[in-house]
C-alpha positions in Angstrom: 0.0 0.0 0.0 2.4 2.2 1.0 4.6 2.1 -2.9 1.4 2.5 -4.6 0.1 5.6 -2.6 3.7 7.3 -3.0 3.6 6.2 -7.0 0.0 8.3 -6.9 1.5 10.9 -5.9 4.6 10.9 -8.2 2.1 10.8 -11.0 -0.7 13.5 -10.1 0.6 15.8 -7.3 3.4 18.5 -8.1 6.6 17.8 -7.1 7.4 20.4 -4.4 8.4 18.7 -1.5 10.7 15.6 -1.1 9.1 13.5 1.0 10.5 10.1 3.0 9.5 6.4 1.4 6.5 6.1 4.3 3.0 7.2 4.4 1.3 8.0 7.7 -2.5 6.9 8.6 -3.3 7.7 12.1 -1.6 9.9 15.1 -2.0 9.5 18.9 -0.8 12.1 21.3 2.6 12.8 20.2 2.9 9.2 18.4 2.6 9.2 14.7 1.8 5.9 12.5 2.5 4.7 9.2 0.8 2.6 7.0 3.4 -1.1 7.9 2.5 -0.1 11.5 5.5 2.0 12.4 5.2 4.6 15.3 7.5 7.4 15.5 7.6 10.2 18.1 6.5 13.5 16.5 9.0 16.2 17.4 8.4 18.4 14.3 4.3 18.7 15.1 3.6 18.8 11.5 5.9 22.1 11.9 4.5 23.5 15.0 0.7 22.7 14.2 0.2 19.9 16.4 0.5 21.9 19.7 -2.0 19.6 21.7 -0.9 16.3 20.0 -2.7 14.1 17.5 -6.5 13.1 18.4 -6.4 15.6 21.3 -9.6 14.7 23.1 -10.8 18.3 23.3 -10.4 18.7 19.7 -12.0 16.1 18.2 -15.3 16.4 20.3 -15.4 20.3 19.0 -14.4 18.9 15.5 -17.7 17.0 15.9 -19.4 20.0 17.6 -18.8 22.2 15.1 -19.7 19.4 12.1 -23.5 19.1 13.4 -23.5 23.1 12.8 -22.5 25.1 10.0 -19.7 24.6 7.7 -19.5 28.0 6.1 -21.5 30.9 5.1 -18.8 33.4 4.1 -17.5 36.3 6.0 -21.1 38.2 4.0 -22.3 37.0 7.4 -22.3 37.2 11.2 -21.5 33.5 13.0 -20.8 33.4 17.1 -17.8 30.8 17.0 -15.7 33.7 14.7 -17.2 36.8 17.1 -16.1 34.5 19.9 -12.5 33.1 19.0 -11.8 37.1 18.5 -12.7 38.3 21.8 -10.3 35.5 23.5 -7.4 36.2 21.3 -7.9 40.5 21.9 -8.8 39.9 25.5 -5.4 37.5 25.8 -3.2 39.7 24.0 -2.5 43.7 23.1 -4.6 43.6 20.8 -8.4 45.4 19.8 -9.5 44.0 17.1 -8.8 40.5 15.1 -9.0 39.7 11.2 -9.0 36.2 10.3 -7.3 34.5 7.3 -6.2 30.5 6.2 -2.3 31.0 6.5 1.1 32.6 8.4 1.6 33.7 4.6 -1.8 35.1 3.7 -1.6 36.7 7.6 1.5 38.2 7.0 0.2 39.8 4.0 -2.8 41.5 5.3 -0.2 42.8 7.8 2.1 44.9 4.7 -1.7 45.7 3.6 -2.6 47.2 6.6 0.8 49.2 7.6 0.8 50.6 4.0 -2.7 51.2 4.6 -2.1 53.1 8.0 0.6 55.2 6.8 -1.2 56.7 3.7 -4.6 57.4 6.2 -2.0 59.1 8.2 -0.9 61.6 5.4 2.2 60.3 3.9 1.5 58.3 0.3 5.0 58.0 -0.2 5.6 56.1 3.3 5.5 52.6 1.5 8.8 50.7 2.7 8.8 48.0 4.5 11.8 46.5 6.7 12.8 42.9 7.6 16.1 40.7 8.4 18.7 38.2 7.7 17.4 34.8 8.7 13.5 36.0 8.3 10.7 33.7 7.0 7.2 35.0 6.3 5.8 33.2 3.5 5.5 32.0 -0.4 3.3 34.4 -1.3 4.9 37.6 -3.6 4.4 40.3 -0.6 5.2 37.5 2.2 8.6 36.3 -0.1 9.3 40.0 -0.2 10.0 39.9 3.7 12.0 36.7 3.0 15.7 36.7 3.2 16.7 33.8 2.1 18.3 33.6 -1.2 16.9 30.3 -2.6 13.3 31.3 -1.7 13.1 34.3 -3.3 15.3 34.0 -6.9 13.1 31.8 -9.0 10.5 34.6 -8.5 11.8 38.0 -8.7 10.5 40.8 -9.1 8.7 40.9 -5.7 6.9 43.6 -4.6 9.5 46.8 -3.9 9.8 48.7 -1.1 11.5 46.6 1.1 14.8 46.5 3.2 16.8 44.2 5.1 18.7 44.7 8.8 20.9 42.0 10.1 18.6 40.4 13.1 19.6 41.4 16.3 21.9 43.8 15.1 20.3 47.3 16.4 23.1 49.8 14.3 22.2 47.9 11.1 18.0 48.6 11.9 18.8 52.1 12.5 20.4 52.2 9.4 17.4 50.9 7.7 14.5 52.7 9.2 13.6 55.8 8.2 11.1 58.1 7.9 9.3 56.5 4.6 9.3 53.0 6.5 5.2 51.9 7.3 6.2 48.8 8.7 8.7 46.4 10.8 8.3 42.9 10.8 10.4 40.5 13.2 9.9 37.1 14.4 10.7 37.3 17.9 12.5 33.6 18.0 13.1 32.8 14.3 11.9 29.4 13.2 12.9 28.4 9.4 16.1 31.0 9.8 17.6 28.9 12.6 15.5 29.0 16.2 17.4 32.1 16.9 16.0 34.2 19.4 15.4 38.2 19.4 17.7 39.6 22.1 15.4 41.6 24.4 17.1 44.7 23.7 17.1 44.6 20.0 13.2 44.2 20.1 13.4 47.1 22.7 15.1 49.3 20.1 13.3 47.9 17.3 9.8 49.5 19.2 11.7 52.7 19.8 12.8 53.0 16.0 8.7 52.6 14.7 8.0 55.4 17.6 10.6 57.9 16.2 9.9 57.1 13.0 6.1 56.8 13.1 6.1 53.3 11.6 3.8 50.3 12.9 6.0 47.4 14.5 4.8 44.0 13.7 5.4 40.4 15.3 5.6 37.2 13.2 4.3 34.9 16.1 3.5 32.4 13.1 5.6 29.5 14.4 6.8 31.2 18.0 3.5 32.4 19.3 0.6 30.2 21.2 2.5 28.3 23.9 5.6 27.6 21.9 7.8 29.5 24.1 5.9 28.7 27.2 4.1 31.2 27.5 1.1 32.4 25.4 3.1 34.7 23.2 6.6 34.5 21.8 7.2 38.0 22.9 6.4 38.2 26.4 8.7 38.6 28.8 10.7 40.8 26.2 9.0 43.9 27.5 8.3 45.3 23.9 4.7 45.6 22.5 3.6 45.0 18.9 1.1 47.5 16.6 0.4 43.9 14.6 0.9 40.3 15.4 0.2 37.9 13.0 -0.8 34.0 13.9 -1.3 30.7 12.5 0.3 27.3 12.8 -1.6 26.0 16.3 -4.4 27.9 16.2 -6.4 25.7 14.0 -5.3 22.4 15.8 -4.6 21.3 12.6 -7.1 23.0 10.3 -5.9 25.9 8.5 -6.6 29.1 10.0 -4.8 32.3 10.8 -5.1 35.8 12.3 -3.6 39.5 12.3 -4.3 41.1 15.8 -4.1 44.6 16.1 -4.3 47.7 18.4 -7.0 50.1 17.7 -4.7 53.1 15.7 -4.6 49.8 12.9 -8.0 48.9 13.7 -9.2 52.5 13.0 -7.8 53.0 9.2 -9.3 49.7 7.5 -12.8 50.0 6.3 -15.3 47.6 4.7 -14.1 46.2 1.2 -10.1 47.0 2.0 -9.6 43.1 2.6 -11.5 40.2 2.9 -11.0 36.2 2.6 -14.0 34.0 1.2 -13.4 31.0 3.5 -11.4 32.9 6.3 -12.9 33.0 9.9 -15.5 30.2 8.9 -17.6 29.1 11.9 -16.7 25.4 11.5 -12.3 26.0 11.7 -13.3 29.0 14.2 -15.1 26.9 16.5 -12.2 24.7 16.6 -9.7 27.2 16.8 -11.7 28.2 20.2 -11.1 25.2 21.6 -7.6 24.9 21.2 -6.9 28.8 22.6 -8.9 27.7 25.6 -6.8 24.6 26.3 -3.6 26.8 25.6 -4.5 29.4 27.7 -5.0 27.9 30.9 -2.4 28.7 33.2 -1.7 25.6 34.5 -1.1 24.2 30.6 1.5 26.7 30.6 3.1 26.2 33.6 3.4 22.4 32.6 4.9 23.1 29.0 7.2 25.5 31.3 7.9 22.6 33.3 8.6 20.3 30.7 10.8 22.6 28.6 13.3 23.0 31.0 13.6 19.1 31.1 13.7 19.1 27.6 16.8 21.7 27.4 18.6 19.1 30.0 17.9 16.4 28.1 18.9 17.9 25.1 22.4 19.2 26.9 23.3 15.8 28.1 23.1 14.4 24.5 24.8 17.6 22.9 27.6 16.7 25.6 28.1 13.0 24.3 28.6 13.8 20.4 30.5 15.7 18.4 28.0 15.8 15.6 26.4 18.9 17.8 28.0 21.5 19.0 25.6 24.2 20.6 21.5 24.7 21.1 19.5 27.9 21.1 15.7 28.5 21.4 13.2 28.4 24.3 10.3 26.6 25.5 9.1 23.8 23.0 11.5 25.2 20.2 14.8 24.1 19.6 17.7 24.4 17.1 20.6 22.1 17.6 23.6 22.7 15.8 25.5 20.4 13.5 28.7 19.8 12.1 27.4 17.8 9.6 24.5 18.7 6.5 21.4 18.6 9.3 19.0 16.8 6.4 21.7 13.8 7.2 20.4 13.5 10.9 16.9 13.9 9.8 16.9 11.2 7.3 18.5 8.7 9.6 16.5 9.4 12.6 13.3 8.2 10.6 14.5 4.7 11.1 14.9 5.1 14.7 11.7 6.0 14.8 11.6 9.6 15.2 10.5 12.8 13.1 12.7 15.9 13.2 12.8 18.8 11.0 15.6 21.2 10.1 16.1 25.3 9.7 18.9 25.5 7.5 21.5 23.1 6.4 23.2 22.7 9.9 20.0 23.2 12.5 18.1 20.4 13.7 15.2 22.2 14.6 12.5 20.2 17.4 8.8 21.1 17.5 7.1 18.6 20.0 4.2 19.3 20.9 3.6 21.1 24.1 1.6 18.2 25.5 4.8 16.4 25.1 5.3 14.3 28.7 8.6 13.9 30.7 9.0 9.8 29.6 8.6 10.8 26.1 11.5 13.5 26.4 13.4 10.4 27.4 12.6 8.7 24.9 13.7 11.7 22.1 16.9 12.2 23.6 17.4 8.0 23.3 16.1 8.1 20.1 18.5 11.4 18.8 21.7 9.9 20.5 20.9 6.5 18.5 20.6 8.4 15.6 23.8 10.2 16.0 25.4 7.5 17.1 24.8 5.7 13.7 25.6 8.5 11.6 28.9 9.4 13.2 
């Protein structure tokens, strides 16, 4: 079964991902199955998605909840579950008003929308740039790509939109340099994901929210991958001390179904008016309902205090098997979100940890990068430091 589902694929499906020679069928917590009856422990959550785990209880009941009610009317229309899931996510974060969307990438598009947007209702047409930096990832789509930095993503598609400028991350002379007065927008991932789990230092973010103030620009926050319990806590940014104009959401919101969000503070809120974006199947009561659940379970303090818990035991873990191989030299992250770093192509250490049973994903070619999900208990840490050190041991 498995040969003739990956030969369908071959022969109908476009070619833009290189997938492993298995083919999964069923998940459980953070266990993952494939079709020969293989399990392997998921510590790339479908790339941050699976916060909760596979077949989370709580998720499939509203799954079921929200498939005896309505599936979609369009955003023509008022629906509770969307009214709802908005007033948790403003009344958990900075934020005033919420616009939903499908994807980080489509979310990090209405945000260039809406700081180009806020800057021309506040009397500057010409105040169009946009800034981002080295190691950034923001999406596939033209504007999202635009705020991309890395060189293989964006070549095959240029031109992208103009107007935009790159700082080196965490590097507070080179933002000044490239902030100005016709800048609208900002956009930093607080820990970057794809660029290498590397975390914002606390006072580049600081000077980064000074910079939009003297400059009248709108600072926004990619908390695509970082945000929702990632770190944990709710948001990627807290504890940093800086707050954003825009944050833009997506990858565990949904629990697995696509949905994502812009948040904004009321001066953003203010500028956009009926008809200056909109998404036909964005904020649909079915994914909203969903989505609900999985902020409530989030949210809860004690849920965070055990992901806090269990991410410190995580980092020790993850020390004691850095400390008994020389295929990895250093870690950096926080929380749930980890990049190991390798002396060795990381894709290596990937492909050989599938046969020890064990899915891990990479940001670049020498960072492991580990997702677990946040549900993610202390003998299953155990058993992803076994299962990495076995891997490394086989590749070295």
């Amino acid at each position: 079964m498995t040969q003739e589902i990956i030969n369908l694929e071959k022969q109908y499906v476009l070619h833009t991902y290189n997938r492993p020679p298995f083919t999964f069928t069923r998940g459980d917590g953070t266990w993952i199955y494939d079709t020969d009856g293989n399990r392997y422990l998921d510590a790339g959550s479908g790339i941050a998605v699976n916060a909760l785990g596979h077949q989370h209880e709580a998720v499939v009941r509203a799954i079921k909840e929200a498939a005896d009610g309505l599936l979609h009317v369009s955003n023509l229309y008022h629906t509770a579950p969307h009214a709802k899931l908005a007033q948790t996510l403003c009344e958990s974060s900075f934020a005033d008003k919420a616009f939903f969307c499908n994807s980080g990438t489509e979310a990090n598009e209405g945000a260039i929308k809406f700081a180009r947007k806020w800057a021309k209702v506040n009397g500057n047409e010409q105040k169009i740039e946009l800034v981002a930096f080295s190691g950034s990832f923001h999406g596939r789509t033209m504007g999202a790509l635009s705020l991309t930095s890395r060189e293989k993503y964006r070549a095959p598609f240029e031109p992208l939109i103009g107007g935009t400028r790159f700082a080196t991350f965490n590097d507070l002379a080179s933002a000044e340099a490239a902030i100005n007065d016709q800048t609208c927008g900002v956009i930093v991932e607080p820990i970057q994901g794809e660029g290498g789990v590397t975390p914002a230092n606390p006072k580049f973010l600081a000077g980064l929210r000074q910079l939009c103030n003297r400059h009248n620009a709108l600072l926004i926050f990619d908390e695509v991958q970082c945000g929702l319990g990632r770190t944990g806590q709710l948001w990627g940014h807290q504890g940093y001390g800086t707050t954003p104009d825009i944050m833009t959401l997506a990858k565990p919101l949904g629990g697995g179904l696509p949905i994502g969000a812009i948040l904004v503070n009321e001066s953003v809120a203010q500028v956009m008016q009926p008809g200056d974006h909109a998404s036909t199947f964005a904020g649909g009561p079915f994914v909203c309902h969903v989505a609900n659940t999985v902020l409530q379970q989030i949210i809860k303090p004690e849920f965070l205090a055990r992901v806090q818990s269990n991410s410190l035991y995580l980092q020790e873990t993850l020390k004691r098997v850095i400390s008994k191989t020389s295929l990895l030299t250093d870690m950096r992250g926080k929380g749930m979100m980890w990049g190991l770093i390798s002396t060795i192509p990381a894709t290596e250490i990937m492909t050989e940890a599938y046969q020890h049973g064990l899915l891990i994903l990479v940001a670049g070619d020498n960072i492991i990068r580990l997702l677990p999900p946040l549900t993610i208990c202390r003998e299953e840490i155990d058993t992803l430091g076994q299962r990495l050190f076995k891997t490394l041991e086989t590749v070295g």
